[in-house]
C-alpha positions as CSV (number, residue, x, y, z in Angstrom):
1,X,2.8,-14.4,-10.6
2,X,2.0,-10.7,-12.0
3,X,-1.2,-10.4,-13.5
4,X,-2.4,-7.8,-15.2
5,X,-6.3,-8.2,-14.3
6,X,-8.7,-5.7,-14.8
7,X,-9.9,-3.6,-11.5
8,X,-13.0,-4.3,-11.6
9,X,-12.2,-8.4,-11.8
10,X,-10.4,-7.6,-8.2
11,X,-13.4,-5.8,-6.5
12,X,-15.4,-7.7,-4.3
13,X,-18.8,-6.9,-3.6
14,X,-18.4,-8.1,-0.1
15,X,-16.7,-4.8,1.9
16,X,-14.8,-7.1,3.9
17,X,-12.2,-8.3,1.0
18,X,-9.0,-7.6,2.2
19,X,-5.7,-6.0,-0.4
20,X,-2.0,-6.0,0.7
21,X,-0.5,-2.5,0.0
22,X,3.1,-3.0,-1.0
23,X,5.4,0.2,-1.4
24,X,8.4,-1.1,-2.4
25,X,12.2,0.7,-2.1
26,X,15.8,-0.7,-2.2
27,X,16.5,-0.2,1.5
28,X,13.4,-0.3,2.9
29,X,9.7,-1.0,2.0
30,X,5.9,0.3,3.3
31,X,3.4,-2.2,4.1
32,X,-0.5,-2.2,4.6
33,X,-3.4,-4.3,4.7
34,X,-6.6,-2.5,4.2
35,X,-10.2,-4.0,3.8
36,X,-12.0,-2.8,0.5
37,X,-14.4,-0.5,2.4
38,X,-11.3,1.5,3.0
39,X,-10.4,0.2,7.1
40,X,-6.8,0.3,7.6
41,X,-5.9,-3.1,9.6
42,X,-2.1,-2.9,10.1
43,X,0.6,-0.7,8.4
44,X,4.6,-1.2,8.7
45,X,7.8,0.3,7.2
46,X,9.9,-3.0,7.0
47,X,13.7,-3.4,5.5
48,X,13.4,-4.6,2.1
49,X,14.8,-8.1,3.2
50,X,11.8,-8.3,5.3
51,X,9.2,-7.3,3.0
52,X,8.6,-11.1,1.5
53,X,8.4,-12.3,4.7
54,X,6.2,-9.7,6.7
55,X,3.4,-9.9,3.4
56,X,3.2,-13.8,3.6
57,X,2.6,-13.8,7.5
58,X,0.0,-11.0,6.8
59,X,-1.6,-13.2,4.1
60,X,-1.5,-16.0,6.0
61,X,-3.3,-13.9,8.8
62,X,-6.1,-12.0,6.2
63,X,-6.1,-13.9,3.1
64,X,-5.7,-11.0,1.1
65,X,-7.2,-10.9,-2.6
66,X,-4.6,-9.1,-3.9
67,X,-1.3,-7.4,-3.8
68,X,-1.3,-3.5,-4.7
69,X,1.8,-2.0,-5.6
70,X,3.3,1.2,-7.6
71,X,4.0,1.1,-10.9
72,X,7.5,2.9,-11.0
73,X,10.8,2.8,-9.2
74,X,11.6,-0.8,-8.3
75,X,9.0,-2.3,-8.8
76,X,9.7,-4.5,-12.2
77,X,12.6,-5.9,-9.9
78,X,10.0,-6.3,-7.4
79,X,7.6,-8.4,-9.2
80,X,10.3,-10.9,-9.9
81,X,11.6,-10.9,-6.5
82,X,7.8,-11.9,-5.5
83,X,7.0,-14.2,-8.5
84,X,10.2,-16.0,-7.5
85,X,10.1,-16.1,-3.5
86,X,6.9,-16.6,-2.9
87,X,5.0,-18.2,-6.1
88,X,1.5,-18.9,-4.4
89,X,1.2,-15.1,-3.9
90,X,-2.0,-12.6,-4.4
91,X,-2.4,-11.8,-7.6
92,X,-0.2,-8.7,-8.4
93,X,-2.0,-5.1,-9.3
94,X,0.0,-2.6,-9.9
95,X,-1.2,1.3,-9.9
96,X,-0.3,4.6,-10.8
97,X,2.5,5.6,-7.7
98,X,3.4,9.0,-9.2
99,X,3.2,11.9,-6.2
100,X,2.4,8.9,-3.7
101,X,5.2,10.0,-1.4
102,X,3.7,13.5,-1.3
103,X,0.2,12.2,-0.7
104,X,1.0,9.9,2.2
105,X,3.0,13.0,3.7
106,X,-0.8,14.9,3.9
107,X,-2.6,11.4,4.7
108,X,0.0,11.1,7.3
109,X,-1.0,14.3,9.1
110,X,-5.1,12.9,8.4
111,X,-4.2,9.6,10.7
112,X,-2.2,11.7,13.0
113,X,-3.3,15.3,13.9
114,X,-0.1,17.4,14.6
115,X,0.0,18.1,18.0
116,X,1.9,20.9,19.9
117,X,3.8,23.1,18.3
118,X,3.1,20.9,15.1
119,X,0.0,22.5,14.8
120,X,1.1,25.5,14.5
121,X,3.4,24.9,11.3
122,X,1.3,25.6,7.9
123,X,0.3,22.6,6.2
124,X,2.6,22.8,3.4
125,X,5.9,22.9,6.2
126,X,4.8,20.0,8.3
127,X,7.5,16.8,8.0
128,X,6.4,13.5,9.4
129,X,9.0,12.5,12.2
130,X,9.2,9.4,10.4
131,X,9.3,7.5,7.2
132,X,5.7,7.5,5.5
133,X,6.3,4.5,3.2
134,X,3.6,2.6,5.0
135,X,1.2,5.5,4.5
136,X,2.0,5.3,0.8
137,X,1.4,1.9,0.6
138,X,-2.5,2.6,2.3
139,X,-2.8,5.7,-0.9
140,X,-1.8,3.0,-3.0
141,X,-4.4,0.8,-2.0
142,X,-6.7,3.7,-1.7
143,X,-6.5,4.7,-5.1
144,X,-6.9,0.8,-6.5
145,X,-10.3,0.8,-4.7
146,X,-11.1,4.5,-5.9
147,X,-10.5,3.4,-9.4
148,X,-12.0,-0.1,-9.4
149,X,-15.3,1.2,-7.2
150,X,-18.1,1.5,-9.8
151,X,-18.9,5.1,-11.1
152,X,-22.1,6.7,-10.8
């Protein structure tokens, strides 16, 4: 069921509350699980006919305490795919996915130094050798916790 809760009615005070990241596409989707003190536990690019499947076993495994997933693209169809295929789901949060592609690319390069002659392209040049829609879904979990943390 999509809910629409507030942030901060997410956040747990406990660091070791667990959110799925869910990038969703139409041929394939990126998938995370990430503790709220930011500690990545597994990340996957999955086909989308796998991406029901490979979230429930990793709820089942981390008892997540909520979904995170973009706001734009697919992901209307999305939430009804979820809400119908697996109705005892995480509550659904939804975040602001504009330029997420773009920032996993450079948090790509952050959780894997270029190496060889890699490191020798300029920043701005370097292409992941593969798809980064797993990375996307840890910046949209990141930027769920950056938003719901409390301000100073």
């Amino acid at each position: 069921m999509a809910v629409d809760l507030g942030a901060a009615d997410l956040r747990a005070a406990d660091l070791r509350a667990v959110y799925l990241g869910f990038d969703p596409g139409s041929a394939k989707c990126g998938l995370a699980v990430l503790r709220s003190s930011g500690e990545i536990l597994a990340h996957e690019v999955v086909r989308s006919d796998r991406a029901i499947e490979q979230l429930r076993q990793w709820q089942q495994q981390y008892q997540a305490t909520a979904i995170i997933m973009g706001d734009q693209t697919t992901s209307k169809a999305w939430v009804s795919r979820l809400e119908q295929g697996w109705p005892d789901a995480p509550p659904i949060q939804r975040v602001d996915e504009r330029y997420s592609t773009l920032a996993a690319r450079d948090r790509y390069w952050e959780l894997y130094p270029p190496r060889g002659w890699r490191k020798l392209l300029p920043r701005g040049l370097r292409q992941p050798p593969r798809p980064v829609d797993d990375i996307a879904a840890i910046v949209l979990v990141e930027r769920f916790l950056a938003n719901s943390s409390p301000k100073n």
